[in-house]
C-alpha positions, 0 to 999 in steps of 0.5 A: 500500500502507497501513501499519496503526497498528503499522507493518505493511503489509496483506500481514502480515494476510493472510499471518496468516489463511493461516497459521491457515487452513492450521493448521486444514485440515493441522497440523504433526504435535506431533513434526515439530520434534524429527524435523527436528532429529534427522534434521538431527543424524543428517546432520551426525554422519554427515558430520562422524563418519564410521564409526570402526573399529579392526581388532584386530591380529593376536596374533603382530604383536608376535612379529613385530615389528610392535608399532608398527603400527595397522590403521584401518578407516574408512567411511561406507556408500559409501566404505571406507579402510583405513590401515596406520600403522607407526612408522619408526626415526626416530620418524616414520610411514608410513601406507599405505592403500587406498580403494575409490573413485575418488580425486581428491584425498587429503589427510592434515591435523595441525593446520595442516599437510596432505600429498597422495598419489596413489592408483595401481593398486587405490586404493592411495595412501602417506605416508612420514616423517609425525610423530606427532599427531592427524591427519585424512583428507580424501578427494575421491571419485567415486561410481558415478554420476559425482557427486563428494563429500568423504570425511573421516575423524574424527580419529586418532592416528598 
């Protein structure tokens, strides 16, 4: 194999004229960038941002004395969570929650510290004496086709 005056082997000029041969005979369509970024954008946010919704409570919660209580509704098409967070006397939490998925693994993270439960009968798992802050549900699932995917919910208050 010879180098050519700028260093390069001949295989650099032949793999040019394929290049321009197949431009010529199927070009890239104007859009196919912009397609590819926004569909990997669309994947990246669907995994990193999972479906947030808040479940309004119901309005005779604070007669009740459940004014201290949040419903979290969480999903990603396939998986559904739902959390109940209510405030203990002691200023902590207990999040009780269900997920319609086969769960292996169930993880609730704040900042550097995690907590794991068990989902028993219905997918039903609970964590008692949380503190408040910022935290984040990690949830390793088994689809109906057997295959295993990780289930992370955004970050929330409790």
């Amino acid at each position: 194999m010879s180098m050519n005056d700028e260093g390069q082997g001949p295989e650099v000029a032949l793999f040019a004229r394929l290049r321009e041969m197949w431009r010529e005979a199927d070009p890239e369509p104007d859009d196919l960038v912009d397609r590819m970024v926004a569909a990997v954008a669309v994947e990246d946010v669907s995994r990193a941002y999972e479906l947030l919704t808040l479940v309004e409570g119901s309005p005779l919660a604070v007669i009740r004395g459940e004014a201290d209580t949040a419903t979290l509704q969480f999903s990603d098409g396939k998986t559904s969570v739902l959390l109940h967070v209510t405030a203990t006397e002691d200023g902590s939490r207990r999040i009780d929650g269900w997920v319609d998925a086969e769960a292996l693994a169930i993880r609730l993270t704040q900042g550097e510290r995690d907590w794991s439960a068990g989902a028993g009968d219905n997918g039903r798992f609970e964590f008692d004496s949380i503190p408040a802050g910022v935290s984040r549900m990690r949830i390793v699932v088994r689809a109906a086709d057997g295959e295993l995917h990780e289930f992370q919910t955004p970050q929330f208050e409790v």
